[in-house]
N, C-alpha and C positions, 0 to 999 in steps of 0.2 A: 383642692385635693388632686393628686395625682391616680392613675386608674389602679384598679387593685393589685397588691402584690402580694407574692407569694409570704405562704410565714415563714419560711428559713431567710427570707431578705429582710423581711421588717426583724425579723428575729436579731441579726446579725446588725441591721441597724441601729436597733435600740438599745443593742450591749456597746456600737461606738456612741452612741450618743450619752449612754451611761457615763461610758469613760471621758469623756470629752465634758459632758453636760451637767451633770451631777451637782459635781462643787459648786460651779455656779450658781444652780438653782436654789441649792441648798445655802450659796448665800443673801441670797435676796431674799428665800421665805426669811431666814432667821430673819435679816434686817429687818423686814417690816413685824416680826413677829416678837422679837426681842431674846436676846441670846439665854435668856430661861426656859424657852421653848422650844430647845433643838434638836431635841427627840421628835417634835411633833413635826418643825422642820425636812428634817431626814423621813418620817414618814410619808409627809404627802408628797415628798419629790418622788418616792417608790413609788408610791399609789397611780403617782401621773406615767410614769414609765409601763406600769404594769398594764395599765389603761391603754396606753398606746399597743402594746402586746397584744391586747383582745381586739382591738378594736380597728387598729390599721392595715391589719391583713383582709377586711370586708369594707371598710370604707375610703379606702385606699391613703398615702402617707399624705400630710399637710406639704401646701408649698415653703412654710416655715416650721420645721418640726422644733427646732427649741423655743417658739415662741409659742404653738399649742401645748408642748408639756408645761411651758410654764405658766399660762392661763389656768389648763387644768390643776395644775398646784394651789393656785390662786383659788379655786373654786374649793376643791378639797379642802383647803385651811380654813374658809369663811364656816363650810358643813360644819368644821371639828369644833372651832369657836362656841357656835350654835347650837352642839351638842352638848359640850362640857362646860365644865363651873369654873372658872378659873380666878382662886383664893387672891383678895384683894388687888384687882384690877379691874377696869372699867372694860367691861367685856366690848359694849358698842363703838367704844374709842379703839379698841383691836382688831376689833371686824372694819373698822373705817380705814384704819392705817394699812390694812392688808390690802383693801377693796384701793387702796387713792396709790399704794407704792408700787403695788405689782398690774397696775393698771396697763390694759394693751396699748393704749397711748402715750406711758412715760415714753421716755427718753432713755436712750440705751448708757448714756455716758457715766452713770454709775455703779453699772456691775461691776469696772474691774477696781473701784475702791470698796464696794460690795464682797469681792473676792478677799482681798486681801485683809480686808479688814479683821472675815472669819480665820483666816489662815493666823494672823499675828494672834488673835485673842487665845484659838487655841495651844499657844506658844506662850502664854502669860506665865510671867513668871510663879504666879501666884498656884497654880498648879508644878505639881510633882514632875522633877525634868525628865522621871521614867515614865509618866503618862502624856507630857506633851506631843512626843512623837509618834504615838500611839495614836491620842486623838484626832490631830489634825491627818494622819492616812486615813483615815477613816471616815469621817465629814468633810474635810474639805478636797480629799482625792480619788475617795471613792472605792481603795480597798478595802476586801472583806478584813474578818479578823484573822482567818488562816493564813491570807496573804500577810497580814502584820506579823503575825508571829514568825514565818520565816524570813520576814525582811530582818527582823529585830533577834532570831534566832532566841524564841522566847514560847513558852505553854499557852495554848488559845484559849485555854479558863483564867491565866492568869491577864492575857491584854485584854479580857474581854471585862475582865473586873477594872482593872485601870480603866476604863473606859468611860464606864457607868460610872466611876468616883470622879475621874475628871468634868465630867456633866454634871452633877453632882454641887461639885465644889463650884460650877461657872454659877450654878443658882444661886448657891451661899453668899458665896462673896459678890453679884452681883459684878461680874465681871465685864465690861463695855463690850458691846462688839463694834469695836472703830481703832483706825489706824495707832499706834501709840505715838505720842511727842515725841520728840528727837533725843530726849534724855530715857525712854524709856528702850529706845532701839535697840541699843546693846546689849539687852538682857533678853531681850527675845529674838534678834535675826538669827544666833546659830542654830538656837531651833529651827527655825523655819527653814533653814538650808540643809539641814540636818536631813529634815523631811523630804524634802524634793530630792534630795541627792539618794538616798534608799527608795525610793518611789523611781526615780530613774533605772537604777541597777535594778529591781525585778524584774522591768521591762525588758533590761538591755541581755541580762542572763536568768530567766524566769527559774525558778531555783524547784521546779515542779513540773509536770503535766507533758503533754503533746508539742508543746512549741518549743522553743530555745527565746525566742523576741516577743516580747507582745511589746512593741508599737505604739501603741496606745495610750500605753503608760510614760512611755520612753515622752511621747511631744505632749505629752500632760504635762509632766515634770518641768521639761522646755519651756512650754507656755507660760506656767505660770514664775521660773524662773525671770522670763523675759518681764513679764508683769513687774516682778519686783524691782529689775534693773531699770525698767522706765520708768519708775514712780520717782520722783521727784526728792519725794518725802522719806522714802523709806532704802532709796538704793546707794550702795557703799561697792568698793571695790572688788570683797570679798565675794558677792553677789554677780556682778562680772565675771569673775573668774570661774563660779560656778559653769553661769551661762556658757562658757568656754569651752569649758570640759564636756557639758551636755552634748555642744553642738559638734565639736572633733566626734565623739562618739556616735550621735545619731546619723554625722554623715558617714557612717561605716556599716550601719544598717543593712543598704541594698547587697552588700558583699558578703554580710556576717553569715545567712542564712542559704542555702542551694534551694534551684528549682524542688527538689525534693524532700526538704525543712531543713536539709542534715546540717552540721555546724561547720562553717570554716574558720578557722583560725585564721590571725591576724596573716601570719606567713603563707597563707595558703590563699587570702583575697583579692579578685581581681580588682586596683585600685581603680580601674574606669569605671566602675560602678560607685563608686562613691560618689555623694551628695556634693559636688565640689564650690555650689553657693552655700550649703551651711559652713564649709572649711572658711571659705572668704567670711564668713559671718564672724566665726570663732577665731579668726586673726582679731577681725575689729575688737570683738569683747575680750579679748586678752590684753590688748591695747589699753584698752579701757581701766581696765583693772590692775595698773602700772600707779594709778595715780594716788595711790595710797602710800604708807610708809610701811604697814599692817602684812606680813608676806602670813599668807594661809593654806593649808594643805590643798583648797580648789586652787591655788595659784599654782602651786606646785605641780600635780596631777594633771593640771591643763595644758603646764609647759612640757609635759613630760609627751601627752597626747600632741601636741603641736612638733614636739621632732618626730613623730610618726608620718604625722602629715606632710611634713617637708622632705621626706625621704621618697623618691619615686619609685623603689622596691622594698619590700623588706630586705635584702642584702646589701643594700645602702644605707639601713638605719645606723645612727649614729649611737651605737649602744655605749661609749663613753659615757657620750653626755647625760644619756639615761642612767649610768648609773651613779654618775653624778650626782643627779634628782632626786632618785633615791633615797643615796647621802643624806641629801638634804631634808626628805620629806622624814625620814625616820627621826629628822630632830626634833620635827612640828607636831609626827604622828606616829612616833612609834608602837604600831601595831601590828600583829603576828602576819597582817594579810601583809601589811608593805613589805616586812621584814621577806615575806616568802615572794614577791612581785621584785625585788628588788636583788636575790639570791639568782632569780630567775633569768633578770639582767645580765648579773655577773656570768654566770653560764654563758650567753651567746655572745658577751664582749672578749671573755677568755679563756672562754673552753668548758669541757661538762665536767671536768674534773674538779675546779674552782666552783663551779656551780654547785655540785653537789657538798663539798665544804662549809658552803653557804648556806644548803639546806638544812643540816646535819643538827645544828642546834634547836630547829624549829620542829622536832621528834617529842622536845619535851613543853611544847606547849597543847593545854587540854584544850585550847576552841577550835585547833586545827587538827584533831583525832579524825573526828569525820568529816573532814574538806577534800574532795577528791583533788580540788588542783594540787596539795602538794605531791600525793601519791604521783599523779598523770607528772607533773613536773622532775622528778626524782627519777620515775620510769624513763621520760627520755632520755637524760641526761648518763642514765648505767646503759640504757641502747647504746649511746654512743660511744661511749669507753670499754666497749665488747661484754658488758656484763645483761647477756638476757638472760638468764634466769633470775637475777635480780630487777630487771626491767619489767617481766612478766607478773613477778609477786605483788608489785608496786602498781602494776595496773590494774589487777585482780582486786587489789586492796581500793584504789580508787573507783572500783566499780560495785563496791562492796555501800559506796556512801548514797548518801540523798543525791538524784540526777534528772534532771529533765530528758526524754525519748531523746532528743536530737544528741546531746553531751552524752548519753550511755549509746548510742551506735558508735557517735567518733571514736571513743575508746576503746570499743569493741572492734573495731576495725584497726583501731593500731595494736590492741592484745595477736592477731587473727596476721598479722604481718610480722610480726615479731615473731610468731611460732611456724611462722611460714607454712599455714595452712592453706 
């Protein structure tokens, strides 16, 4: 043990190690405890977390802190075993398989099939494809159910019942927790990418609270995307591509946020701050992800991020080619966000006048009512063409929506220039 720390550090520790540690733990209890019991899984991973909260601010942090939370998990499940009944199973054989799997002396080399394993079963097909998404942010990532709800832009009674019926259904049907066969892959990787890819974006645009980034989320996602493109067994091109996209974005990180939290936009980042070995990384896994015949909207979206990358200003990006991309990703995904990312395009390759054109139909779609970027996008765009009082409304209007503290100053800051306050 290290000597005592304060509780705002151990505090701040145990919510990274939440973020970071969680899933894992929560996959190894299940394994040894078998995917019927993932409730109680998920419980004593808390339990052990919570335990470190009291307990490592007086006795100071372990020099292994994920391998004490996860003994104390180990302990916590043998108690629960111990305590309760558990209908047609050999209790002593559960208490044995806990006590021999999660032993301090296994071997570290099957958490990350541990990981994945939980990740793909919550993605079975056999569950409802509106709860698969649901469940795995939630045990295998570590989001609450609030944070689900606005990743999935959805009622937190209603994911929270998906949730409980997904667990539910894993008992019924007695669903494995292990890798699936190669004939099963297909049915469950776009879930899984599905997940990581919205678990990223909280991270990278937190859609709530005091931050703009939480980080934490952003190289969870990372992680265990990379997880899946090194597995042997289970990684495909589209998975690459993913990684791709992760990694162009999270090397933009150090830039995205001011010493002060406040937001920079892409055109406003100083690119020496950028991450320039994840950029070299996300060349490679684009690369990679060529080897398919399969083109998927992470291919798309990651080539689109890789001519960002290769532009040394923003006034050198190759906005053609981007909306080119566009083009293209509208045929794979036409959705009102690309549609409006891609309007956005148009505007800085040929002016704000064509931009706003471009916008113009995306008034009458209902998911984009309350999306501030189209307002904030629309707003610039009448700046530029001498229309502020139509600039102004549009901002007003984008500040009218759901915004995290750092995204409501930037636009309040450009409302406040506009009116030349």
């Amino acid at each position: 043990m290290t000597a005592d720390a304060d509780r705002g550090g151990v505090a701040g520790l145990v919510d990274h190690l939440f973020r970071q540690q969680a899933g894992r733990l929560v996959a190894l209890v299940a394994a040894a405890l078998g995917p019927r019991h993932l409730d109680l899984a998920e419980e004593v991973v808390q339990d052990a977390l919570v335990t470190a909260l009291h307990t490592w601010p007086h006795r100071g942090i372990p020099d292994n802190p994920p391998a004490w939370l996860l003994q104390v998990a180990r302990h916590r499940a043998v108690d629960a075993i111990r305590r309760r009944r558990f209908q047609d199973e050999d209790e002593t054989a559960l208490e044995a398989a806990v006590a021999t799997s999660l032993a301090p002396s296994r071997g570290a080399g099957g958490d990350m099939d541990a990981e994945l394993a939980l990740v793909f079963m919550t993605c079975h097909p056999a569950l409802p494809a509106a709860s698969r998404i649901a469940l795995t942010l939630k045990v295998a990532c570590g989001l609450s159910v609030a944070e689900i709800a606005r990743a999935l832009l959805a009622d937190e009674a209603a994911i929270a019942q998906r949730i409980v019926r997904a667990k539910r259904q894993i008992r019924d049907h007695q669903l494995p927790l292990a890798l699936p066969e190669a004939g099963e892959l297909g049915e469950r990787l776009p879930s899984v990418l599905e997940a990581l890819y919205l678990l990223f974006n909280e991270g990278y645009a937190a859609t709530d609270g005091d931050a703009l980034v939480r980080a934490e989320l952003c190289f969870e996602a990372l992680r265990l995307a990379r997880l899946v493109a090194a597995h042997r067994d289970v990684s495909r091109p589209e998975t690459h591509a993913l990684a791709a996209l992760m990694l162009f974005q999270a090397a933009r990180l150090p830039a995205r946020v001011g010493h002060a939290g406040d937001l920079h936009v892409l055109e406003q980042q100083d690119r020496r701050l950028w991450e320039w070995p994840l950029v070299d990384e996300a060349f490679r896994e684009l690369e990679a992800a060529t080897t398919g015949t399969r083109l998927t909207s992470y291919h798309v979206q990651a080539a689109i991020a890789a001519v960002h990358a290769s532009a040394p200003t923003f006034a050198d990006t190759n906005w053609l080619r981007i909306v080119e991309l566009y083009d293209e990703l509208m045929t794979i995904a036409p959705t009102p966000v690309v549609a409006l990312n891609r309007a956005v395009a148009i505007g800085l390759c040929r002016g704000p006048a064509h931009g706003l054109n471009a916008l113009a139909p995306l008034d009458r779609e209902a998911s984009l009512e309350r999306y501030h970027l189209l307002y904030s996008s629309r707003a610039r765009f009448l700046s530029e063409v001498g229309d502020a009082s139509g600039a102004a409304d549009n901002y007003a209007r984008a500040l009218s929506c759901q915004l995290s503290k750092p995204e409501r100053r930037f636009l309040e800051v450009q409302l406040t220039r506009l009116r030349g306050d």
